[in-house]
C-alpha positions as a printed NumPy array, in Angstrom:
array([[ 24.617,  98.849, 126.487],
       [ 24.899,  97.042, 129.817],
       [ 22.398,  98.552, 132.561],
       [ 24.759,  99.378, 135.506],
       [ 22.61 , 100.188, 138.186],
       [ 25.425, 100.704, 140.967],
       [ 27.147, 102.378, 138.966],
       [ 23.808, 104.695, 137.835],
       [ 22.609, 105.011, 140.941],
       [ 26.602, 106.661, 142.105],
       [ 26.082, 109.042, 139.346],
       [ 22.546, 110.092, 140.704],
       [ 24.319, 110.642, 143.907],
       [ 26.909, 113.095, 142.693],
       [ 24.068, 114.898, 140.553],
       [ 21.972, 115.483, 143.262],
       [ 24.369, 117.409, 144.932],
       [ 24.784, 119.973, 141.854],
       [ 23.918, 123.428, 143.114],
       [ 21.312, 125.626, 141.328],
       [ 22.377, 127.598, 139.006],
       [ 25.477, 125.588, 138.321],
       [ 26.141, 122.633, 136.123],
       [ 28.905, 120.2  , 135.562],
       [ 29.977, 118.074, 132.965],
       [ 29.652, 114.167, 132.196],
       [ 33.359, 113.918, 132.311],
       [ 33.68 , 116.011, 135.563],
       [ 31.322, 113.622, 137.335],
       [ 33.283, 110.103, 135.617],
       [ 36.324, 111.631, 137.321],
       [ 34.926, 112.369, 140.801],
       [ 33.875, 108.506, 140.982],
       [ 37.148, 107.04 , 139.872],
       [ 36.101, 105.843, 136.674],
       [ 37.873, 108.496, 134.074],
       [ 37.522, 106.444, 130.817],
       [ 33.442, 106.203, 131.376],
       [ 32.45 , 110.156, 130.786],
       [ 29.599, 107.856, 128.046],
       [ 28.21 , 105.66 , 130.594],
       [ 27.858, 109.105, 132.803],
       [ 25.669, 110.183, 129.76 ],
       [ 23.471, 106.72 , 129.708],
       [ 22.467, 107.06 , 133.211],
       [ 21.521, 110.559, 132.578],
       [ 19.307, 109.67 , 129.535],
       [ 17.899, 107.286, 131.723],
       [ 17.471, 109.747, 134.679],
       [ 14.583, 111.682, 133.507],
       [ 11.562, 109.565, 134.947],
       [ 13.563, 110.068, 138.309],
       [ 12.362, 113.351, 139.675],
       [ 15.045, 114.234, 142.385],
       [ 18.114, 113.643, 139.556],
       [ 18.61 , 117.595, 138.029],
       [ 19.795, 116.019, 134.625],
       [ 19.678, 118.913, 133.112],
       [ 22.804, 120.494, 135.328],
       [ 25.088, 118.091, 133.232],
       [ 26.838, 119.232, 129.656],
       [ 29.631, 118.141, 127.798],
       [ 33.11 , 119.474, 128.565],
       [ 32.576, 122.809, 126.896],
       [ 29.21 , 123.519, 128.231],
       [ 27.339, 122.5  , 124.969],
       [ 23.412, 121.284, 126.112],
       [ 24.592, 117.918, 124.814],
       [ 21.994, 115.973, 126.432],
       [ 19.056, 117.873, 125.176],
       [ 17.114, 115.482, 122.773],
       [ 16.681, 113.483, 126.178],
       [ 14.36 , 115.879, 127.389],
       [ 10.675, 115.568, 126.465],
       [ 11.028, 118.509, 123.576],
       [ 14.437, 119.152, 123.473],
       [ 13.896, 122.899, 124.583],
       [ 13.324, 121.528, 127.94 ],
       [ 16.899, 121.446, 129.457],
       [ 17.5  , 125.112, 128.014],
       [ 14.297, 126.229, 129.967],
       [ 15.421, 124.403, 133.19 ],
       [ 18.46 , 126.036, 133.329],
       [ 17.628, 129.588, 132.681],
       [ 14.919, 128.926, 135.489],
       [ 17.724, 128.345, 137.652],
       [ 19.651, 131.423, 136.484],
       [ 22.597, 129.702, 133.837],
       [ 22.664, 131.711, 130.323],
       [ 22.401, 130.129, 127.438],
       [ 22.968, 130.839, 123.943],
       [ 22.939, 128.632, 121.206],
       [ 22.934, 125.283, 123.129],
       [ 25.753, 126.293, 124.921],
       [ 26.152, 127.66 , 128.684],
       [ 27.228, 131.256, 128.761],
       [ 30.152, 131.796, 131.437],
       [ 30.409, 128.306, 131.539],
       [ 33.706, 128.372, 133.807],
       [ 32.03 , 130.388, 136.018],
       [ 29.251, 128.366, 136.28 ],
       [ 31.528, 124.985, 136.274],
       [ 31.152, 122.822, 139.678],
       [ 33.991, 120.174, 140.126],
       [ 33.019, 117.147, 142.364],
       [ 36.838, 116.72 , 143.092],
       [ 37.126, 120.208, 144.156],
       [ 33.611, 120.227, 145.788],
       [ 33.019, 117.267, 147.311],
       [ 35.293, 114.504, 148.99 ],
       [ 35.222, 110.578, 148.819]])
């Protein structure tokens, strides 16, 4: 796995903007930056986003909502926790409403 910073540190920048209480997928956020085909390398900066404090990595699932990302956290009940905090249902590793809850960079933000 090559260690693209740049392109990391872009994906940082998009989840940083992800509203409480919302999440998006990995994707969602591969789309917003131009770079469809890379939805995996999405998910290697976010397992490697968890010593960063200001990246919520636990706002980004898979494409149906499923806590994908989980066994990143330190116990994997973690991301679960973070997002109830914040208000997002879960049930069995999988967001509740999860169209409802759904934020779109393309629709959301602009380049």
């Amino acid at each position: 796995m090559k260690n693209d910073s740049g392109f990391f540190e872009m994906v940082y920048d998009v989840v940083r903007l992800i509203p409480s209480g919302r999440v998006t997928s990995y994707g969602a956020i591969a789309r917003y930056l131009g770079t469809a085909k890379s939805a995996r390398m999405v998910g290697w900066a976010m397992n490697a986003a968890h010593a960063l404090p200001d990246v919520p990595a636990h706002r980004v699932v898979n494409r149906v909502g499923v806590l994908s990302g989980k066994n990143h956290f330190a116990h994997p009940s973690r991301m679960q926790e973070l997002l109830e905090k914040e208000g997002v249902q879960i049930q069995e590793d999988q967001v509740i409403n999860f169209r409802e809850k759904f934020w779109d960079p393309e629709k959301e933000l602009s380049l």
